[in-house]
N, C-alpha and C positions, 0 to 999 in steps of 0.2 A: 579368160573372161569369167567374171562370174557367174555361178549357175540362179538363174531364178527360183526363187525357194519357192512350192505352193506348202500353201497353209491356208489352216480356217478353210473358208468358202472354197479352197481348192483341193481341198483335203479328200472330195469327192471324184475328183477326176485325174490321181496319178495313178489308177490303173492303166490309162490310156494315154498315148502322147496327146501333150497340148496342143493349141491350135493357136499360135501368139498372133495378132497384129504389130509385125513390129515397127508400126512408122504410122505412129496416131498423135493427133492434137487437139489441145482440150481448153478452151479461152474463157479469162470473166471479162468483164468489162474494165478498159486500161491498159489489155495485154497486147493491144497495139495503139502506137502513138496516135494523136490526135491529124497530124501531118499525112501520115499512112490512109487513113480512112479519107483525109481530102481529096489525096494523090488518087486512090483508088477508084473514089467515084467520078472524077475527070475521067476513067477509063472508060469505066464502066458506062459513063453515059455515052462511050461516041460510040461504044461498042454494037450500037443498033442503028438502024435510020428509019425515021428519022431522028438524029441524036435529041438525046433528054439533058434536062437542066441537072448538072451535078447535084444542087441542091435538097433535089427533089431526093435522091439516091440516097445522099449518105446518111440520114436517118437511119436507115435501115440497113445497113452494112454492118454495125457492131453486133444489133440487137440478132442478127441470121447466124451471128459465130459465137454466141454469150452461151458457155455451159457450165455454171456458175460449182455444182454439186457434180458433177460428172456421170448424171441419171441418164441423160440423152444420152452420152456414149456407151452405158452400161446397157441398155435399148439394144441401139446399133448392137453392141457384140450378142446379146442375148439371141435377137430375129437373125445372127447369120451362121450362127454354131462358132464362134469363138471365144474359145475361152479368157484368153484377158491380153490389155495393150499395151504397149512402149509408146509414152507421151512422150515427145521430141519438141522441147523448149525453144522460142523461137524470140532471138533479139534481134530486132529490128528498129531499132532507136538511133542509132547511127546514120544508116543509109537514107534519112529522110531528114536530122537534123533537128532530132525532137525525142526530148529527153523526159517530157514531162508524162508521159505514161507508167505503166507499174512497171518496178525492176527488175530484173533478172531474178535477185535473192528473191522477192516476193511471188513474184511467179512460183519459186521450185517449192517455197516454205508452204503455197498453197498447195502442190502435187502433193509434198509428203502427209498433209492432210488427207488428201484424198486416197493415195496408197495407205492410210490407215485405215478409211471407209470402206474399203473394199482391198480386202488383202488374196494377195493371189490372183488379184486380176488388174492391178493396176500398178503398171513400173515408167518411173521418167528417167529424162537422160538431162543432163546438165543441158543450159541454151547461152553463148558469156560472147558477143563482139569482142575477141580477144584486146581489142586497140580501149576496151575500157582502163583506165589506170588501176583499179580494182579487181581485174576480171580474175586474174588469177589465184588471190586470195576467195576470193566469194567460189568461184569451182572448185579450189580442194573442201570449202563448208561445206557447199552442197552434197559432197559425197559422202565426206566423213561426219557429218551431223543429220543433212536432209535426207538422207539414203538415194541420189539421185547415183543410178548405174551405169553411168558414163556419159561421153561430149558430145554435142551437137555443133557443129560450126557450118557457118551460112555465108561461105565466101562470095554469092554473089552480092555481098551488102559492102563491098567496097575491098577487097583484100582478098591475094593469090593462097589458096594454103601449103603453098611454102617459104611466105614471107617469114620474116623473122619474129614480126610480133606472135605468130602461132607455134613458136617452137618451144618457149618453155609449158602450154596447154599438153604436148605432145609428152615432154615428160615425164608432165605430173601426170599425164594419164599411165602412163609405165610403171611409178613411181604408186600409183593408186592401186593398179592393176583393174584397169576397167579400158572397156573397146572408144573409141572413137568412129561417128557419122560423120560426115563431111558431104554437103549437099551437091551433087553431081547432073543435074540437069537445068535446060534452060527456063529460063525468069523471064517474068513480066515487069515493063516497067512502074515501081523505080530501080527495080534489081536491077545487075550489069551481068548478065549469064557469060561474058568473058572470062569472068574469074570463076566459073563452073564447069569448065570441059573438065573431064575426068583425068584427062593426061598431067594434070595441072597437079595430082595426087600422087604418082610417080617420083620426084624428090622428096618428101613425105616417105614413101616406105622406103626409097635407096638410104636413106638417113637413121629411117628408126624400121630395123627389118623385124624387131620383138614387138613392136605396136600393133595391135587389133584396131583394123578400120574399115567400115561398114560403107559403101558406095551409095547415097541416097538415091532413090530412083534409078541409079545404075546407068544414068546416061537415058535413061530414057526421053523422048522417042528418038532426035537427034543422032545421040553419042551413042550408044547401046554397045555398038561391037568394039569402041574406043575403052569403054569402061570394063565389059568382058574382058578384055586383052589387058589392059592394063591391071587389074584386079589380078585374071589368072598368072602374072609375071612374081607374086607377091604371095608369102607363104604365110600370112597372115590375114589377108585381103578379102 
């Protein structure tokens, strides 16, 4: 895996180990579909009683997760003593059947923006629905142009990860030499947290035992001791 460089702004603090967040998200406006935010606030409204009018909600759903310059997360890490985060890219345009939000490329091309605004404390990870026709090309750009330090993949968005559309990602992550996340806990709907038990990651290392792969949430609360077990079988894991 690659080592995180500090520099600049972090140039102050390698007398000490760091303090990473390694599992943060960082959104402008667009970076989820239009579909998403509907689905959402249908949730979100029965979630009370007495249940509220969707309508009323979704206004206000994007504008609660818009961090446009990534000031609010620099905040956040400042008031809790951490020193800098791992953005984890998040495509979600698939699973809801709505395309017309920002893309993947445009998401990452805006990270490497912000990993210039603050260097040393701010690193992302590729986010690509392998089942895009492009996904493959646009994540080897991301790494070798956008400096994104490895894969995010979000199987509960419709897809096991050990299907075959995620096996040339696994590759080229080998081929790049950069780790892979793979989301390991259960989802709200629209997700389908079926394709999220941990066990599910298991062909995955039997297949690629030189791959680094990071167990998102780790099964948590659920799976926890699935994803433990499963992880510790795996000398990369």
């Amino acid at each position: 895996m690659r080592q995180l460089s500090t520099s600049g702004a972090a140039a102050g603090r390698t007398a000490r180990k760091m303090i990473i967040d390694a599992h943060a998200h960082l959104f402008d406006a667009g970076y989820f579909p239009p579909a998403w935010h509907d689905r959402t606030a249908q949730r979100w409204a029965k979630a009370v009683y007495p249940p509220r009018d969707p309508a009323d909600i979704r206004p206000n759903i994007e504008r609660g997760f818009v961090d446009k310059d990534g000031s609010i997360l620099m905040a956040e890490l400042d008031r809790a003593g951490i020193d800098a985060a791992v953005c984890l890219t998040l495509d979600w345009a698939l699973v809801v059947d709505d395309l017309s939000g920002v893309s993947p490329a445009e998401m990452m091309q805006h990270y490497a923006k912000i990993a210039e605004m603050y260097p040393g404390r701010f690193y992302a990870f590729a986010g690509i629905d392998p089942r895009r026709p492009d996904g493959l090309e646009v994540y080897e750009r991301s790494v070798r142009e956008w400096g994104m330090r490895g894969l995010k993949l979000y199987p509960p968005c419709g897809y096991f990860p050990y299907d075959d559309v995620c096996l040339p990602f696994y590759e080229k992550s080998l081929e790049l030499g950069v780790p892979v996340v793979i989301h390991t806990a259960m989802v709200s709907w629209p997700m389908n947290g079926r394709f999220a038990h941990p066990t599910g990651v298991a062909d995955v290392q039997s297949r690629y035992p030189d791959l680094e792969i990071i167990f998102a949430h780790s099964g948590y609360p659920l799976w926890a001791e699935e994803a433990i077990h499963t992880a510790a079988g795996h000398p990369n894991s």
